[in-house]
C-alpha positions in Angstrom: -33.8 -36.1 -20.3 -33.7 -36.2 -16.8 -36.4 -38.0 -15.8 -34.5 -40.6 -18.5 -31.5 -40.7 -16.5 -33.2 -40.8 -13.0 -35.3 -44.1 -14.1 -32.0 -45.7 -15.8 -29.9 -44.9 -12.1 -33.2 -46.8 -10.7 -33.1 -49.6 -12.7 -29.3 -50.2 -12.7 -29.7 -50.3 -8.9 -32.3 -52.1 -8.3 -30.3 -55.3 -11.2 -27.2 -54.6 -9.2 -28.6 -55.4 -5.6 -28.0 -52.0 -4.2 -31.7 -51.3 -3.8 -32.8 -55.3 -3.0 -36.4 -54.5 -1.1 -34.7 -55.8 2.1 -32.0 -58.3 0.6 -28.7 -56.2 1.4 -26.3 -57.2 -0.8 -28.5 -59.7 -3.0 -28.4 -59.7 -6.8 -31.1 -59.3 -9.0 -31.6 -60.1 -12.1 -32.8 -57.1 -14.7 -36.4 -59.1 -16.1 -36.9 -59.5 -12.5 -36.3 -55.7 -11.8 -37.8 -55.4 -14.9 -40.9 -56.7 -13.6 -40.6 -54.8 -9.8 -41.1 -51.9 -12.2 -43.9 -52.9 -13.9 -42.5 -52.6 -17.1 -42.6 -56.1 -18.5 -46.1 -57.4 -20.3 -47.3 -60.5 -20.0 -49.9 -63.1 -21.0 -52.1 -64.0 -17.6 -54.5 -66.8 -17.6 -57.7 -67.0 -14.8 -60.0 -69.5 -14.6 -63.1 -69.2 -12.9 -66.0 -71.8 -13.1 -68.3 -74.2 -10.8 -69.1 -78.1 -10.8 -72.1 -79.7 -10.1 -72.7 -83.3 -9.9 -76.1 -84.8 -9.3 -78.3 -88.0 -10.4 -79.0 -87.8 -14.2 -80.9 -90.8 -14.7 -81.2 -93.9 -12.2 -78.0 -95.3 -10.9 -76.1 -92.6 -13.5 -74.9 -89.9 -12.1 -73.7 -86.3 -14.4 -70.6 -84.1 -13.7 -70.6 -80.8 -15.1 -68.3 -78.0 -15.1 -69.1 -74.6 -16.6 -67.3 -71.6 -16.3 -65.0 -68.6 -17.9 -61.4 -68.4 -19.3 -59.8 -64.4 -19.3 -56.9 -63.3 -20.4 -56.3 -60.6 -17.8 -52.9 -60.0 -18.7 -51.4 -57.5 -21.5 -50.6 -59.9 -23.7 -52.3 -62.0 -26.4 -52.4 -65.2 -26.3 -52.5 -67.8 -29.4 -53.3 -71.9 -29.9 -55.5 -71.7 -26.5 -56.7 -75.4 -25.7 -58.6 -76.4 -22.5 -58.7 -79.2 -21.5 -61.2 -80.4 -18.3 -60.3 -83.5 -16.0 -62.2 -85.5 -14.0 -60.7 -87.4 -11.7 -62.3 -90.3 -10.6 -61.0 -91.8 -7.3 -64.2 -94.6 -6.7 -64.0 -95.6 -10.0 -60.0 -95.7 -10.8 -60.5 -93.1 -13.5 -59.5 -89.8 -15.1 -61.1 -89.2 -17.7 -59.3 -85.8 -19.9 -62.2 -83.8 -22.2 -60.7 -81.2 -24.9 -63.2 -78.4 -24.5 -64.3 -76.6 -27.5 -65.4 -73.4 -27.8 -65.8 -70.4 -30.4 -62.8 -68.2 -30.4 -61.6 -65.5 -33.1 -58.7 -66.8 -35.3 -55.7 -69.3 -34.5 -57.6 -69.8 -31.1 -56.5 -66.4 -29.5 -57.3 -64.6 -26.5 -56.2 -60.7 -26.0 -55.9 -59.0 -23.4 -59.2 -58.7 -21.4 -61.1 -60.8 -23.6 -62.7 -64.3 -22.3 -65.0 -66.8 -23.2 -67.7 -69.1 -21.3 -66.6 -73.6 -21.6 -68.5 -76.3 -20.4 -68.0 -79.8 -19.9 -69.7 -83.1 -18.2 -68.7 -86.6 -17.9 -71.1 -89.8 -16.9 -70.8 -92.6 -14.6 -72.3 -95.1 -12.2 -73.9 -93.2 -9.1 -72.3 -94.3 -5.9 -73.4 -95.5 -2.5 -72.4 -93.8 -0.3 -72.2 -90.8 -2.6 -68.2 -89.7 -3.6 -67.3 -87.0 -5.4 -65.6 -86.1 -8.6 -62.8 -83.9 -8.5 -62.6 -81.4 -11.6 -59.5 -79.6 -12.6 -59.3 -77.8 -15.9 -56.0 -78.0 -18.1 -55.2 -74.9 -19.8 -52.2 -74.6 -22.5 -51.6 -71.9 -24.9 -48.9 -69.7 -27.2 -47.5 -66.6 -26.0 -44.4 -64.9 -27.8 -44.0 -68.2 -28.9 -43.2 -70.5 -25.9 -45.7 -72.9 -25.4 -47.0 -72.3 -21.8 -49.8 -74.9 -20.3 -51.0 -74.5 -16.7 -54.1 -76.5 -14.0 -56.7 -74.7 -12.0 -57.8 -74.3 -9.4 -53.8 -73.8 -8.1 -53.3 -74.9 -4.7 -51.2 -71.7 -4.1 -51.9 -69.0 -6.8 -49.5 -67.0 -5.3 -46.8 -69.3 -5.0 -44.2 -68.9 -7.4 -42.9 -72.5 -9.1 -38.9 -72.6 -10.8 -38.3 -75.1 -13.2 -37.2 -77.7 -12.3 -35.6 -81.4 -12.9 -36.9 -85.0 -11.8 -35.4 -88.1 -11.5 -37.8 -91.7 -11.6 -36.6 -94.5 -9.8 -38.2 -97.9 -10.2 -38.5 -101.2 -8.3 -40.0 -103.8 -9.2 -40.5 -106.6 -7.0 -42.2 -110.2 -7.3 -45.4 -108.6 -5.6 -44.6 -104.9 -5.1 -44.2 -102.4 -6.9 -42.9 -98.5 -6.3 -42.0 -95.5 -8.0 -39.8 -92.4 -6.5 -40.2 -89.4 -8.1 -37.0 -87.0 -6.7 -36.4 -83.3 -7.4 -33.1 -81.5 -7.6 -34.7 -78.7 -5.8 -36.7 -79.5 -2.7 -40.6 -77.5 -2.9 -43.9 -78.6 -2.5 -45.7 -80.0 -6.3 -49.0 -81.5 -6.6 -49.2 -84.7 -8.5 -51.9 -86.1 -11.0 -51.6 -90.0 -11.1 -52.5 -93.0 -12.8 -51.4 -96.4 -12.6 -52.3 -99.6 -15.1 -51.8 -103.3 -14.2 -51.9 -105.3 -17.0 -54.2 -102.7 -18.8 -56.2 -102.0 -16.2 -56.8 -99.1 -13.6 -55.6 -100.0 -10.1 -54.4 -96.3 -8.8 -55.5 -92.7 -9.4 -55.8 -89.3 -8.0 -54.6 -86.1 -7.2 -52.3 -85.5 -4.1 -50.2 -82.7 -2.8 -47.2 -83.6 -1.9 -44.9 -81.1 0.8 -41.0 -80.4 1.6 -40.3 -82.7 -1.1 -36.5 -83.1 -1.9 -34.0 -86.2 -2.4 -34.3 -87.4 1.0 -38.0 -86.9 1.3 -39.3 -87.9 -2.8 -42.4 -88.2 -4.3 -43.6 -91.9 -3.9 -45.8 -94.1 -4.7 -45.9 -97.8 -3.8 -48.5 -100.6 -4.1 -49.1 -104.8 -4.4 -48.8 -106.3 -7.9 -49.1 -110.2 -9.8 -45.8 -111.7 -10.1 -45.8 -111.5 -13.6 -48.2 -108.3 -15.0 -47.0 -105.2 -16.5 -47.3 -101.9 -14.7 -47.6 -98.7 -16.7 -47.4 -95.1 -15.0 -48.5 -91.6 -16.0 -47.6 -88.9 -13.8 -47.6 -84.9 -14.2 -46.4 -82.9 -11.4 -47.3 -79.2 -11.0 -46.3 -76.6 -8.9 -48.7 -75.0 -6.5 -49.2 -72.2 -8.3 -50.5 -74.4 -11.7 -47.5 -74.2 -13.4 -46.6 -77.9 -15.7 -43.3 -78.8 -14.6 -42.8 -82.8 -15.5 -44.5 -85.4 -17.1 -43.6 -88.9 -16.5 -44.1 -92.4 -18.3 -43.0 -95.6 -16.8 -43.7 -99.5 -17.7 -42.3 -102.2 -15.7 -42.6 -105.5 -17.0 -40.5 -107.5 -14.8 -40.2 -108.7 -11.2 -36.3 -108.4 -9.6 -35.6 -105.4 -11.3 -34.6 -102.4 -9.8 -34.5 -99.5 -12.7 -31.5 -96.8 -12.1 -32.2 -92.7 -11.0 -32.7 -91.0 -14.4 -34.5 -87.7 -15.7 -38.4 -88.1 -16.1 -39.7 -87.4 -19.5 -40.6 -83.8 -20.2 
């Protein structure tokens, strides 16, 4: 009963600030003392695998990812979909290929359990040589919350809070531009693709530092007068955590479209 009380005391102090690792006076929160303790469980995702990208056939050229997918948490995990993207930059593409793979019911993962995924993708070989970039999409179920994150994470250890965008977009005769601004400042890496008229004009994957209202997330680039500009945009944190996907179309020069929330 004593040892009860003495781990209770802890915990109070530690939610109440008293004991703040070095932040006199700062309150915590009781998950996150929770979690100083070691006491909470969670569902932890690692992703380790390898590209290689070499001459198939003449003038085509294979990418191919293989690797593993652990749950090295203490929690199971349920609806696991992967998801590997290649992105493109010489040929204006990403192209996004669900994975499959053999898992035990409802697509689950426990704790220390893993499984082996591959993917390729094809395409014109180019001269000079340029490379693919690979990143692999993984989403999944734990305790009910749908969860998704990317890898490789610029920043593993980098801890990412949720967080709100707002798109702003001009539209001019023969420009076009895009802010994306955050209501907290951080640093996010950004997937991107733009379409003109239909067609692929911008892509990639950029990091993106000290972002924050005065300093947004921005993208701007010539257009026709007249063609319709469509824009897909997810922004992560740096430690692989989904925090916003946007949609824009444009349609029409002169037009300058208000700050609003980006679509989750």
């Amino acid at each position: 009963m004593r040892k009860l009380i003495i781990i209770l005391a802890v915990l109070v102090a530690i939610g109440t600030g008293l004991i703040g690792y070095g932040l006199k006076g700062a309150e915590i929160a009781p998950e996150v003392a929770l979690h100083m303790l070691g006491w909470t469980k969670k569902a932890e995702i690692a992703v380790d695998y390898a590209v290689t990208q070499g001459l198939d056939e003449p003038r085509m050229e294979e990418v191919k990812v293989t690797g593993t997918i652990s749950n090295i948490g203490k929690r199971e995990v349920r609806n696991l979909t992967i998801t590997a993207i290649f992105i493109d930059s010489a040929h204006n593409r990403i192209i996004e290929k669900s994975v499959e793979y053999i898992a035990t019911e409802a697509r689950s993962l426990l704790p220390n359990e893993r499984i082996n995924f591959d993917a390729n993708y094809f395409r014109e070989a180019t001269i000079p040589k340029t490379d693919v970039k690979v990143k692999i999409k993984v989403k999944w179920e734990e305790d009910e919350e749908h969860k998704a994150k990317i890898f490789p994470c610029v920043a593993p250890s980098k801890h990412s809070p949720k967080t709100n965008f707002f798109a702003k977009v001009k539209r001019y005769d023969y420009h076009y531009a895009i802010e994306l601004i955050p209501e907290r400042e951080g640093d996010y890496e950004v997937i991107y693709l733009f379409k003109e008229n239909g067609s692929i004009v911008k892509c990639g994957d950029e990091v993106f530092y000290n972002v924050n209202s005065q300093i947004p997330i921005k993208f701007d680039f010539p257009v026709h007068r007249n063609s319709t500009v469509e824009s897909y945009i997810e922004i992560y944190g740096l430690d692989g955590t989904i925090l916003h996907k946007s949609i824009e179309k444009s349609t029409r020069p002169f037009r300058e479209i208000p700050v609003r929330e980006v679509t989750k």
